[in-house]
N, C-alpha and C positions, 0 to 999 in steps of 0.2 A: 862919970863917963865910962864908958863900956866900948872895948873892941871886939867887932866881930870874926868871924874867920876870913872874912873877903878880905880883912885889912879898913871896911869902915868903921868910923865911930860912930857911936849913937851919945846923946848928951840931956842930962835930966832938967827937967824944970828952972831947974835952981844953980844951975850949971855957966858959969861964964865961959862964953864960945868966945876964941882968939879966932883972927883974920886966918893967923897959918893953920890951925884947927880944920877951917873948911877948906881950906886950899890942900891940905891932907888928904882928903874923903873924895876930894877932884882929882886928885892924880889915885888915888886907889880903883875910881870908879873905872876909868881912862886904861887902867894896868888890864880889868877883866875885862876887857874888849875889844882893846885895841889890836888885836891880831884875827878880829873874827872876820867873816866876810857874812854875817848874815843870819838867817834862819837854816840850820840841818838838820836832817833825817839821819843823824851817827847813833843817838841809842845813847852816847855817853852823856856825863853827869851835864846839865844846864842844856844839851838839844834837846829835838824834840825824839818820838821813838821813831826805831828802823821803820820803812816802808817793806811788804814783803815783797817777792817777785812777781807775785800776782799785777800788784797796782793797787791802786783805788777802786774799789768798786764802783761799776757803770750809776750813777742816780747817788752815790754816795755824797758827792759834792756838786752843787750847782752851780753853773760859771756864773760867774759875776765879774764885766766888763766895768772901767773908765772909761767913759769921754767927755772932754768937755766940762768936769768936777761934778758931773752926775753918775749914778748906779743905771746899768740898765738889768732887765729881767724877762725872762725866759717867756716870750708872750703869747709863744704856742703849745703849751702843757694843754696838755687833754683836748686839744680843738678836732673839728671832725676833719677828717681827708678822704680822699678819694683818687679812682686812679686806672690808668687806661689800660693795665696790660699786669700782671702777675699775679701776685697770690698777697692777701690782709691778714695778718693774725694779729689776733687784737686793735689796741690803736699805736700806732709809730708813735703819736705825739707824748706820749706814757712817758712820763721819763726813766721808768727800769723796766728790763726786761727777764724773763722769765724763763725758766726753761723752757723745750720740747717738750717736756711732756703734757707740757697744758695748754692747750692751741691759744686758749682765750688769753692766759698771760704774757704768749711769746711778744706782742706787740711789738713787730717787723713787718716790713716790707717787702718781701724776696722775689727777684726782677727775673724775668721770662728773657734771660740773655739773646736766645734764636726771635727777638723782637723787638730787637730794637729802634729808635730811642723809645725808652720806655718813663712815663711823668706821676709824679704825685703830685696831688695839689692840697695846699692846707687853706682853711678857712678861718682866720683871724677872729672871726666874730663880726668885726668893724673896722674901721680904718683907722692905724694906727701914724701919727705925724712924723716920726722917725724910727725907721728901721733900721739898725745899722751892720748885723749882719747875722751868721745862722751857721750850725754847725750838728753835726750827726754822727752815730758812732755804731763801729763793724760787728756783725755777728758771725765769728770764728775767720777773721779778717778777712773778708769777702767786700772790702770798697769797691766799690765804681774805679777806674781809668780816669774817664771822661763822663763828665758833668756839667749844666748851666745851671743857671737862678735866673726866673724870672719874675719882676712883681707886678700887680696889677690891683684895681678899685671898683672895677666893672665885670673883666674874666673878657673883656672885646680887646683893649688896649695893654701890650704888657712890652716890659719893659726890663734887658737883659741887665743885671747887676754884677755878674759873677763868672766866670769861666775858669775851669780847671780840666787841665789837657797834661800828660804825662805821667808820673806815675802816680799810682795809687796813693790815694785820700787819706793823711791820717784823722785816724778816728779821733773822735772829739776836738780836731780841728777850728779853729776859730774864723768864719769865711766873712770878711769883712766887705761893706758895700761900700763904695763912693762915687758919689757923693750917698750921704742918707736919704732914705726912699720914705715916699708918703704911699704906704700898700693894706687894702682886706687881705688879699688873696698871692699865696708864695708858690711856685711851683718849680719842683726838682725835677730836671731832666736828664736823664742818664743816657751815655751816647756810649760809650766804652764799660763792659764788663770786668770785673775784677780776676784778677789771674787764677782764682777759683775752679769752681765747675758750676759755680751759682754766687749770686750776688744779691746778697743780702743787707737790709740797714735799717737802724730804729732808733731812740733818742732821738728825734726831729727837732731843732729847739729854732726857736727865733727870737732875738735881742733887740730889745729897743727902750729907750730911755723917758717917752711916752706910756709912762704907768696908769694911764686911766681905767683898767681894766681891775677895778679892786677884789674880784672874786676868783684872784688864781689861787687861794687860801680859805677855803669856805669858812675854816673859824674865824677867818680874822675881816670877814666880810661884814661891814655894820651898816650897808643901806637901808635903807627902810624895807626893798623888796629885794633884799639878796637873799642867796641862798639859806643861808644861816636863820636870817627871818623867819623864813614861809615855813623851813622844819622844824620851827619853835614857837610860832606865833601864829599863821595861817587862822583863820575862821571865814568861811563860805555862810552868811544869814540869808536864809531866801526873805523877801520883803512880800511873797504873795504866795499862791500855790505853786507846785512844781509838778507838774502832770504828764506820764507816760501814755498815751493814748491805742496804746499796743500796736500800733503799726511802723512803726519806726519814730511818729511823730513825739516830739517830745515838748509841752509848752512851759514855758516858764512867763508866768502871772506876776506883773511887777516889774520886778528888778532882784537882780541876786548882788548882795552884797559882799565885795573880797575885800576883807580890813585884816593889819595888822595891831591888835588894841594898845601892845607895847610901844611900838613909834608911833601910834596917835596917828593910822595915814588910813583911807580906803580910796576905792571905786567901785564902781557899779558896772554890772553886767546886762546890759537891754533884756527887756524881758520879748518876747514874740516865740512862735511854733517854729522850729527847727528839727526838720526831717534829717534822720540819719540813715546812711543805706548799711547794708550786711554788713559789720565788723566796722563802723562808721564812728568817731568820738566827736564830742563836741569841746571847743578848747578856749584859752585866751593866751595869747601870749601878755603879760605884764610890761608896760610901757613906764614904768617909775617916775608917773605921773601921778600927785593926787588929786583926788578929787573929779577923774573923769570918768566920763560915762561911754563905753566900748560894744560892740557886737561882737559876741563869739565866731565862732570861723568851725566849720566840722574838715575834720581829717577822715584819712583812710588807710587801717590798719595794712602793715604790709608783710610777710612772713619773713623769716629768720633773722638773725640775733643781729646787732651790727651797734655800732657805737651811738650812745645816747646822744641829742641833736640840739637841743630844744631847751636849753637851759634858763630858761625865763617861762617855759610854758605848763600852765595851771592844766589837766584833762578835767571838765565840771562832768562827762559822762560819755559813757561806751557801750553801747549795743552788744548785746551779744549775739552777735550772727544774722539773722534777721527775725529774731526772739525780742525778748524782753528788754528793757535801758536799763543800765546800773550806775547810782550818782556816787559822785564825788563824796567820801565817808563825813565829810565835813555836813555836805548837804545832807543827809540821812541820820547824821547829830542828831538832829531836832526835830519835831512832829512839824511832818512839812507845810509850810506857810502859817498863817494866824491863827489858824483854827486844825485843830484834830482831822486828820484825811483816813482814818481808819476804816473809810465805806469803799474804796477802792477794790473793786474785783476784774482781775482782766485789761487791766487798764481803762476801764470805765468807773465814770466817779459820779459820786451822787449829792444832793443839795436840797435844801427847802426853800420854795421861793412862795412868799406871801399866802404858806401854810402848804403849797402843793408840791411834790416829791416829783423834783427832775433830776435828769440824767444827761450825761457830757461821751459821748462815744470819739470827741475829737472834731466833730463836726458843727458844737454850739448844743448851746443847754436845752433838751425837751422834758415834755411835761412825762409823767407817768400815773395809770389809771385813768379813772374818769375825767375829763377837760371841762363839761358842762352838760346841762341839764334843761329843758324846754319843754314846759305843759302848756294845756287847755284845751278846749272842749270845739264843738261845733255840730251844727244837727241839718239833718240831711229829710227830704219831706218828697210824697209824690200823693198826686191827686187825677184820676183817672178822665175822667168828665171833661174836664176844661185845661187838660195838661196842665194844670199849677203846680211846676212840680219844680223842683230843684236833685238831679240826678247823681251833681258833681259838685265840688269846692274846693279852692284853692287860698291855704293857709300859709302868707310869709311869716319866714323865722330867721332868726339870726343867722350868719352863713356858718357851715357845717363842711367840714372835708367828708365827702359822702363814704368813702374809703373806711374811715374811721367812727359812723355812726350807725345807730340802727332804731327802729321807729318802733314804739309800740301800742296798738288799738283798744280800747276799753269801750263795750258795749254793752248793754242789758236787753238786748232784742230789741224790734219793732214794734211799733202799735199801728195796727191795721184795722180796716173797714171789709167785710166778706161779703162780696155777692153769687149768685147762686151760680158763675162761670168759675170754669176750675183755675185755681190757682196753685204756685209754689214760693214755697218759701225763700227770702231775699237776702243776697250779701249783701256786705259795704267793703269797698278794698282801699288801705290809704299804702301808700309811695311818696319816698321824696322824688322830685323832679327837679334837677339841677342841685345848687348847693345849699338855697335859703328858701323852697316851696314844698309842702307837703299837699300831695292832690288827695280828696278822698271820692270813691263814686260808690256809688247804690245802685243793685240792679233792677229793673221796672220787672215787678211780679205781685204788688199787688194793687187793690183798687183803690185804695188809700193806704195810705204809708206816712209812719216819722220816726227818726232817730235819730238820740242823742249818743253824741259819742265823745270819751275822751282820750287825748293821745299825748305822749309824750315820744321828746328825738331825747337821746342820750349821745353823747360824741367823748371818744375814748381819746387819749393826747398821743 
């Protein structure tokens, strides 16, 4: 047996423990405690340490509410917001704030006082089944006076939860709702300026005990298409060709495949032409569905910087300007589609079909070079005496785009008969007429006449 400094004993293996033994070690325990009142911040031996004057740093600790013998958690970290009247730096919903000097980390609100009531509204994502309340905290104590909360599901219908009228709001304040509200959409209205010269506020949090939102934690997010996923696992396989047709248009041949190979999940992206305009992307948002098959949707690039939105959304490609498409790095992994596309110039692509070399400008596959080929002959005859002559003939041929064809004559002269009237020497002229006749005519010059001639149409694709 061993006594410690506290006054308990401790007792070995082999040790015979008496009744009054533990009833010792019970009043010993009972002696170091029974004067205390709790958990303190004294710094002396068994608390915990001083706190200094400052406080707790803003974001150092995160509230964590009871009700009901559930946890609730902060379920509007990082969500986007928006807002009728002052000035955004960064996002409110941030839970620390940063200094001035860096506009992008101050993440605050600071309220246009001479306009008032002035509102923010946050976007949950979705609707969560109990809210139960929300709390925000002062930059260089600049609260609001006067304030409401109101929630809503639609942004038509809202619904007052909260009123605070008198004085100034402490920071980090705990603003409880009752009853608990089923809301997407929270919005702060500010009716009273803080006794400042400006009124300021950031930490935006909202609590509620409906945790389905498992990606307020990206590490610790394990859905199949959570965040954590797609930056570790992501592969875009196109199932066909992918083709930029240089005018905006972009066609995807098939289907493009988005799988994760580690959860074993995919879907398919419809293949079809999807025009994009200047600065235009082509997108999907992810629906944590497997196995379905979706239509991309194009967006349109908007200038300056503003808080990311889209937290489920894959860009498969972006236009640059009204220039060239540039894909998804995923999609340019791989020699795109089944086959080698390195004939590509221009956005024009090229192919053998049934041995002949076509071309795709965006508008459907043509031939290139020669399309076809058309001989033979025919003889042409004049006879002066008894007109037995034949002056003219008409040869059908395959149809021909006259556009794209040209005819060529082969002759070795006439053979004629000479009488003692003067005579001149004789053409023959062939032309197509229409798409599928070649006419040929001979001119009457001598007394007898014949000639054989052969001709060939060539027609270009």
């Amino acid at each position: 047996m061993t006594t410690l400094p506290s006054g308990l004993k401790t007792f070995e293996a082999n040790d015979t423990v008496r009744r009054i033994a533990q009833n010792e070690n019970i009043e010993a325990t009972d002696a170091l405690f029974h004067e205390t009142k709790g958990h303190r911040h004294t710094g002396k031996a068994g608390d915990a340490p001083r706190i200094g004057g400052e406080g707790i740093a803003v974001g150092a600790i995160e509230r964590k509410h009871l009700r009901a013998s559930g946890s609730t958690a902060n379920i509007a970290k990082f969500k986007r917001v928006w807002i009728n009247g002052g000035s955004l730096f960064g996002l409110p919903t941030t839970p620390w704030y940063g200094g001035a000097e860096s506009q992008g980390d101050r993440n605050s609100w600071t309220i246009d006082d001479s306009r008032l009531p002035n509102v923010i509204t946050i976007d949950l994502g979705y609707s969560y089944s109990k809210v139960e309340g929300m709390s925000f905290v002062s930059i260089g104590d600049s609260m609001p006076r006067g304030f409401y909360i109101e929630v809503s599901n639609d942004q038509e219908s809202w619904t007052r939860v909260y009123t605070h009228e008198g004085p100034v709001y402490e920071s980090a304040a705990f603003l409880e709702f009752r009853p608990f509200e089923s809301c997407r959409y929270l919005r702060l209205v500010v009716t009273s300026p803080s006794h400042k010269t400006y009124t300021a506020v950031a930490g935006l949090c909202v609590y509620s005990g409906d945790n389905g939102n498992e990606d307020l934690d990206v590490l610790e997010d394990r859905r199949t298409w959570g965040l954590s996923a797609r930056l570790q696992g992501l592969m875009i396989i196109p199932e066909g060709q992918v083709k930029d047709y240089g005018d905006g248009s972009l066609g995807i041949y098939k289907a493009l495949m988005i799988m994760n190979p580690s959860a074993g999940t995919y879907f398919r992206v419809n293949g079809g032409t999807y025009k994009l305009p200047a600065w235009g992307y082509l997108y999907i948002d992810i629906e944590h569905i497997h196995k379905q098959s979706v239509f991309p949707k194009i967006g349109t690039w908007t200038e300056g910087p503003r808080a990311y939105e889209h937290k489920d959304r894959i860009v498969l490609a972006q236009r640059n300007g009204d220039g060239d498409i540039y894909l998804h790095s995923a999609i340019q992994a791989k020699i795109a589609g089944n086959i080698p596309d390195a004939d590509k110039v221009d956005g024009i692509d090229m192919r053998t079909s049934s041995g002949y070399l076509e071309y795709n400008d965006g508008s459907g596959w043509k031939g290139v070079g020669i399309k076809s080929v058309q001989r033979g002959t025919v003889n042409l005859s004049f006879f002066y005496p008894n007109q037995n002559s034949t002056l003219f003939r008409e040869v059908t041929i395959t149809p021909v785009n006259p556009q794209k064809t040209f005819l060529q004559v082969f002759s070795t002269g006439l053979a004629v008969s000479m009488q003692s009237n003067p005579v001149m020497d004789g053409s023959i002229c062939a032309r197509l007429i229409g798409s599928n006749k070649v006419r040929f005519n001979a001119l009457e010059s001598f007394y007898e006449a014949y000639a054989e001639i052969a001709w060939e149409v060539i027609e270009y694709a």
